[in-house]
BAVOTI-797076 format. One line per field, with one value per residue (C-alpha): residue number from 0; y, x, z. Coordinates in steps of 0.25 Angstrom, whole numbers. Layout:
// BAVOTI-797076
i = c(NUM	...)
c2 = c(Y	...)
c1 = c(X	...)
c3 = c(Z	...)
***
This chain:
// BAVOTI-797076
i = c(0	1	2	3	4	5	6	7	8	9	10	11	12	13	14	15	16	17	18	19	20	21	22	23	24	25	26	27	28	29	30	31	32	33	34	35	36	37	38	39	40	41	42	43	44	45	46	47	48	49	50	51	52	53	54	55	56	57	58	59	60	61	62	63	64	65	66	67	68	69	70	71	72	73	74	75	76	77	78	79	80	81	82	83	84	85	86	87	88	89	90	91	92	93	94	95	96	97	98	99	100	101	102	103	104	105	106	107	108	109	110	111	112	113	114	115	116	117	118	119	120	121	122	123	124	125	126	127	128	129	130	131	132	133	134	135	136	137	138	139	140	141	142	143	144	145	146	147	148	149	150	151	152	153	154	155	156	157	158	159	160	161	162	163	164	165	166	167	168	169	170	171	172	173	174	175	176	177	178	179	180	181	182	183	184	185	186	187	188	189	190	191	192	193	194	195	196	197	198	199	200	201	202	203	204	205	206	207	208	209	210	211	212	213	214	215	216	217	218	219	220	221	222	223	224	225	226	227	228	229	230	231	232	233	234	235	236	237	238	239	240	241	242	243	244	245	246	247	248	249	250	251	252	253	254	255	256	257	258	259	260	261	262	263	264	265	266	267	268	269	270	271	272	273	274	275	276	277	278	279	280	281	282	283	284	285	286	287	288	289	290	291	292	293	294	295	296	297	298	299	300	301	302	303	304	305	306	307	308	309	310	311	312	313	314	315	316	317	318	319	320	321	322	323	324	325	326	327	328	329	330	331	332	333	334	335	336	337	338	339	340	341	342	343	344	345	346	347	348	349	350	351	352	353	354	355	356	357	358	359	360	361	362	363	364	365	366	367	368	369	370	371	372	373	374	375	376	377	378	379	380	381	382	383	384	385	386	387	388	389	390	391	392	393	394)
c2 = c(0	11	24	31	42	51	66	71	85	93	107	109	107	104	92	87	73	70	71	63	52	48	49	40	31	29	26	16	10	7	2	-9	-14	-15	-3	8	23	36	48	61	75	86	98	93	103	117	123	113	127	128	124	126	113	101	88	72	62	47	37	21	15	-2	-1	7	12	16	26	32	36	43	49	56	67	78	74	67	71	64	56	47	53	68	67	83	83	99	101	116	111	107	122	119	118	128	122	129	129	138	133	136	131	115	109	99	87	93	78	70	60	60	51	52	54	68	64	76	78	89	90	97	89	84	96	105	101	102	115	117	107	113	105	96	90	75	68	65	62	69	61	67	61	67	78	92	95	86	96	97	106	108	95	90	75	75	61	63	51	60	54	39	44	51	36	28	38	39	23	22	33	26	13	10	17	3	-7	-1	-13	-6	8	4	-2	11	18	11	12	29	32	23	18	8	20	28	14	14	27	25	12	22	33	23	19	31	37	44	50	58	61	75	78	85	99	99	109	124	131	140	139	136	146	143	149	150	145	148	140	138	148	159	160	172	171	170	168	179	181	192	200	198	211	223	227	232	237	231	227	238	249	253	253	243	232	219	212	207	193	181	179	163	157	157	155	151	136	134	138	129	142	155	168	174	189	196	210	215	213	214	227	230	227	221	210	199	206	207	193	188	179	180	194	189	201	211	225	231	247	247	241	227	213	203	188	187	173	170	175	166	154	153	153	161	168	179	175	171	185	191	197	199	187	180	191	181	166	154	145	134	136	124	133	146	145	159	167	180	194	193	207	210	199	208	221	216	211	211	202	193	190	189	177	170	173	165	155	152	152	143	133	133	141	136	133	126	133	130	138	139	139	144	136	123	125	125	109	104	91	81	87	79	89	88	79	67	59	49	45	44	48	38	31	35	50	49	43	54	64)
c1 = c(0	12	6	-9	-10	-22	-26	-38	-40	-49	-53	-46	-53	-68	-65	-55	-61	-68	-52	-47	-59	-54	-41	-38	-50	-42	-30	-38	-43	-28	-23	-34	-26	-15	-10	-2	-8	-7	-17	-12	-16	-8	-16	-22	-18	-21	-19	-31	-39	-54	-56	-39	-37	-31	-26	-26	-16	-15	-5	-7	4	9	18	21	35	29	19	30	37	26	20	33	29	22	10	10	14	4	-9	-17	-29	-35	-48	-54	-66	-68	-69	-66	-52	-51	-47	-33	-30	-22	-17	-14	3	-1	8	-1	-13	-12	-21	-29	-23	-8	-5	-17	-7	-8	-21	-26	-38	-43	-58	-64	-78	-87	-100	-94	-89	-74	-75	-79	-68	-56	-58	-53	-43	-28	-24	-12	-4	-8	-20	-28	-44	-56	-66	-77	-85	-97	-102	-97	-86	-89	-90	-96	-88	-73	-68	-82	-84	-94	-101	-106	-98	-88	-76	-81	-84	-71	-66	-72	-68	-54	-53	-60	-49	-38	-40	-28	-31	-38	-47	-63	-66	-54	-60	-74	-68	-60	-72	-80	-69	-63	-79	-88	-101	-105	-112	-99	-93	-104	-103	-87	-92	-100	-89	-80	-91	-95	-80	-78	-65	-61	-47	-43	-33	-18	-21	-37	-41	-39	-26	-23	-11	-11	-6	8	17	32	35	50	60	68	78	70	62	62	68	59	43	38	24	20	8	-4	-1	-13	-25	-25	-36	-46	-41	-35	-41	-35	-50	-56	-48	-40	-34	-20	-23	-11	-6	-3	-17	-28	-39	-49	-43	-49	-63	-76	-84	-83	-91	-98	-102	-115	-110	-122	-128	-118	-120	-106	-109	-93	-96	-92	-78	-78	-82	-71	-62	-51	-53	-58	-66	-60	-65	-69	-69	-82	-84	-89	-83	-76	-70	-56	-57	-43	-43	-57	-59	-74	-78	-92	-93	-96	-107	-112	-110	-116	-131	-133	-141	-131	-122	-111	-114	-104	-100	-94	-78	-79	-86	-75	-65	-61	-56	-61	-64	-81	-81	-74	-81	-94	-88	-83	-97	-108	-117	-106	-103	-117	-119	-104	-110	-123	-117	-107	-120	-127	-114	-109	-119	-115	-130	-127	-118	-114	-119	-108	-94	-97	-86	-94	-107	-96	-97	-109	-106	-112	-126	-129	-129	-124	-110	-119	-111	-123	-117	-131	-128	-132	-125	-135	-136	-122	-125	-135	-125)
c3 = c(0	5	10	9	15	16	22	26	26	34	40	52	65	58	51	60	65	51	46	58	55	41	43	55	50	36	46	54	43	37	51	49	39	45	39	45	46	52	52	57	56	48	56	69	80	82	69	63	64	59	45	41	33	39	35	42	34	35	31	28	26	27	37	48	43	31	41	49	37	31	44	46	35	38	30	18	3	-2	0	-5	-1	2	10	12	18	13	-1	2	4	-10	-11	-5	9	19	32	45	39	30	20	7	0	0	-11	-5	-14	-12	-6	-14	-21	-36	-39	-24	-20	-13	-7	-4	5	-4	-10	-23	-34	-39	-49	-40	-30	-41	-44	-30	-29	-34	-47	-45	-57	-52	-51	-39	-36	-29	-24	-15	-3	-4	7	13	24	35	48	61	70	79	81	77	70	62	61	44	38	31	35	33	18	15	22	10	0	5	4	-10	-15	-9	-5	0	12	16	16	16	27	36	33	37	49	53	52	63	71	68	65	68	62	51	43	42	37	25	23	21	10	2	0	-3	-12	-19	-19	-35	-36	-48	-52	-53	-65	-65	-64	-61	-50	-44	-54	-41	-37	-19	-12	-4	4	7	20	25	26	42	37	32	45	53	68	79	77	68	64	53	56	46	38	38	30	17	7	-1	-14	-21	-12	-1	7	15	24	20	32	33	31	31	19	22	25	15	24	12	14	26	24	17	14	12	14	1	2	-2	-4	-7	5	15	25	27	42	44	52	44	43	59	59	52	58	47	43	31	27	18	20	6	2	3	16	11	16	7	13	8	3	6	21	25	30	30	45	40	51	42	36	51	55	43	46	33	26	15	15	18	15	18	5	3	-2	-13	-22	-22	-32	-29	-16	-23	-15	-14	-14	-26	-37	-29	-31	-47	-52	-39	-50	-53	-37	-34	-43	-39	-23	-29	-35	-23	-13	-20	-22	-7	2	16	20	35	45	57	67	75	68	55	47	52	44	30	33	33	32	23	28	41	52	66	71	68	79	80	65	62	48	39	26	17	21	17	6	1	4)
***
C-alpha cells in the first residue's frame, strides 16, 4: 500500500469536532486492519480563532517506521485526499501564519480527489478553485457547512458522509467493513453506518483538467530569513487613514496589509444604498473597521478587510439595507459603493441577482456567523441522532 495521507479542512473553532470526527475515525478504521496511522491537527490551540481556516491531517502507513518518518514533517507535501467541508474555502484558504493565500488543493496529489460539502455544483465550484498544471478530482457530498456553534458537535450525519465518500475516492484508506466498524465505535449509530453506505454509494467524482479554474494569481508574502530580522521584538504600527479613492474626503483606515480577511468569512454584506440613512451604526459596529467612509458620508464594506460576522446587517434598523449572502456566489471583491456610484441601474440588478442566489435566510440568533451554516437543514444539535437515513437521502 505505502503511505495515504489525508487533510480535513475546517473553519476554525465551528467546525472543529466535525473535523476531528472523520479524521481519527478514518485513522481508526485503518488500525482495524492492522495498519499504522496517526491523526494530528496543524492549528489546534489558541490561534484556531472564529471561522480562520484550519487544517487535520492523517497518515496510513504499513509499518510503524514508515509512520515515524513521515509524521516528523511538519505537514505533509502531498495528500491523497482533500476533505472541505465549506465550499467557501474553494476560494483559497489563509491560516492564522499568515504566510499568503494557500489554494485549497496546493497539496491534493496529481489525480487525487478534493470531496467538497456544497449544494453548488462542480462548475460552479471551479471557477473558484486556482488552476494548477496537473490534474485532480471534485467530488461533492451533497449539503451545506455543517455547524451548530463553539465547540459545538453537530449530530447531522456529515462526517459519516464525507467517511463514504472519502473511502470511494480513495480506497486505500481501507476496507468499508473497517470503516463501518469505526464509526459505531468514534460516532456511534447504525443510521450514520447506512448513511456512510450511501455516500460511498452515490459518490461521482469529476476530473478537473490542467489549467481549469480561478487565473488570479494568490496572494504571497516575503517572509524573512534568521539573518534579515531585526534585534529585539518589534511590532510595526497599522499605518493611519487615508482618503477615499482618489479624494482626499471621507476615511480609509490603516488596515494590515498581511491578512486578507475575505478568506475567513462564508458571506458577506451587500448594501442598498438607496435606502441607507446614513445613521453610521454599521461602521460603529464593525468589529474590523471594515466600513469605509465615503465623501458623501455613505458606507462601503472593504471586501478584503471582512470576515463576514454580519453584525452589520444585525444592527441595521433599516429593513434589507444590509442582507447577508452566501460567498460562493462572489467572483469579485469590488468597492459596492463604487459599481452603485458608476451605474446605480447596473448595481441594483447585480444586488438582485446575488439576493436571489445566496440570501442568508436562517441566522443564528446569537453569534451571527453561525446562521452562515445552516447545515444540511435539520435544526437543533440533534444529539438524539434522531436523524433519519432517508431525510439524508432526500437532502
Amino acid at each position: 500500500m505505502g503511505i495515504v495521507s489525508f487533510e480535513v479542512i475546517y473553519r476554525g473553532i465551528f467546525q472543529r469536532q466535525l473535523a476531528n470526527k472523520i479524521s481519527r475515525t478514518l485513522i481508526f478504521a485503518a488500525v482495524k486492519e492492522g495498519k499504522h496511522g496517526l491523526s494530528f491537527g496543524r492549528y489546534s490551540d489558541s490561534p484556531e480563532r472564529n471561522g480562520i481556516p484550519a487544517k487535520q491531517f492523517g497518515y496510513i502507513t504499513d509499518t510503524p517506521e514508515e509512520l515515524e518518518e513521515v509524521s516528523a514533517q511538519y505537514e505533509p507535501k502531498q495528500v491523497d485526499v482533500t476533505i472541505c467541508v465549506d465550499d467557501t474555502m474553494c476560494k483559497g484558504i489563509e491560516s492564522w501564519a499568515w504566510y499568503g493565500l494557500q489554494p485549497i488543493v496546493a497539496v491534493t496529489k496529481p489525480g487525487g480527489t478534493l470531496i467538497v460539502t456544497s449544494n453548488n455544483s462542480v462548475a460552479d465550484l471551479v471557477t473558484h478553485i486556482h488552476r494548477r498544471d496537473t490534474p485532480y478530482n471534485v467530488s461533492i457530498v451533497k449539503g451545506g457547512p455543517s455547524f451548530a456553534g463553539l465547540w459545538v458537535y453537530k449530530d447531522d450525519g456529515t462526517d459519516a458522509r464525507c467517511l463514504g465518500a472519502a473511502l470511494k475516492a480513495c480506497p486505500e484508506l481501507s476496507s468499508m467493513a473497517s470503516l463501518e466498524a469505526a464509526i459505531l465505535e468514534n460516532i456511534g449509530g447504525d443510521h450514520h453506518v447506512e448513511a456512510a453506505r450511501e455516500s460511498f454509494e452515490d459518490a461521482r467524482s469529476d476530473e478537473i483538467k490542467p489549467g481549469e479554474g480561478n487565473t488570479e494569481v494568490p496572494f504571497t508574502f516575503e517572509l524573512l530569513g534568521w539573518d534579515s530580522m531585526r534585534p529585539g521584538v518589534v511590532i510595526d504600527a497599522v499605518g493611519g487613514h487615508n482618503g477615499f479613492g482618489d479624494s482626499e474626503d471621507g476615511y480609509v483606515p490603516g488596515r494590515n496589509p498581511y491578512f486578507k480577511k475575505w478568506s475567513t468569512r462564508s458571506m458577506r454584506p451587500v448594501l442598498n444604498f438607496d435606502t441607507c440613512t446614513k445613521c453610521t451604526l454599521c461602521w460603529i459596529a464593525c468589529p474590523d473597521t471594515v466600513f469605509d467612509v465615503t465623501p458623501d458620508n455613505y458606507y462601503d464594506p472593504n471586501m478584503d478587510a471582512c470576515c463576514g460576522c454580519g453584525v452589520c446587517e444585525a444592527i441595521c434598523p433599516v429593513p434589507d439595507c444590509i442582507t447577508m449572502v452566501y460567498e460562493t456566489v462572489f467572483e469579485d471583491r469590488d468597492s459596492q459603493y463604487q459599481m452603485w456610484k458608476d451605474d446605480k441601474d447596473g448595481f441594483v440588478k447585480y444586488m438582485g441577482d446575488k439576493l436571489s442566489k445566496g440570501k442568508v435566510e436562517h441566522r443564528h440568533p446569537i453569534t451571527g456567523l453561525a446562521g452562515a451554516f445552516s447545515g444540511l437543514g435539520l435544526e437543533g444539535a440533534h444529539n438524539d441522532s434522531s436523524f433519519s437515513t432517508k431525510s439524508l437521502k432526500e437532502l
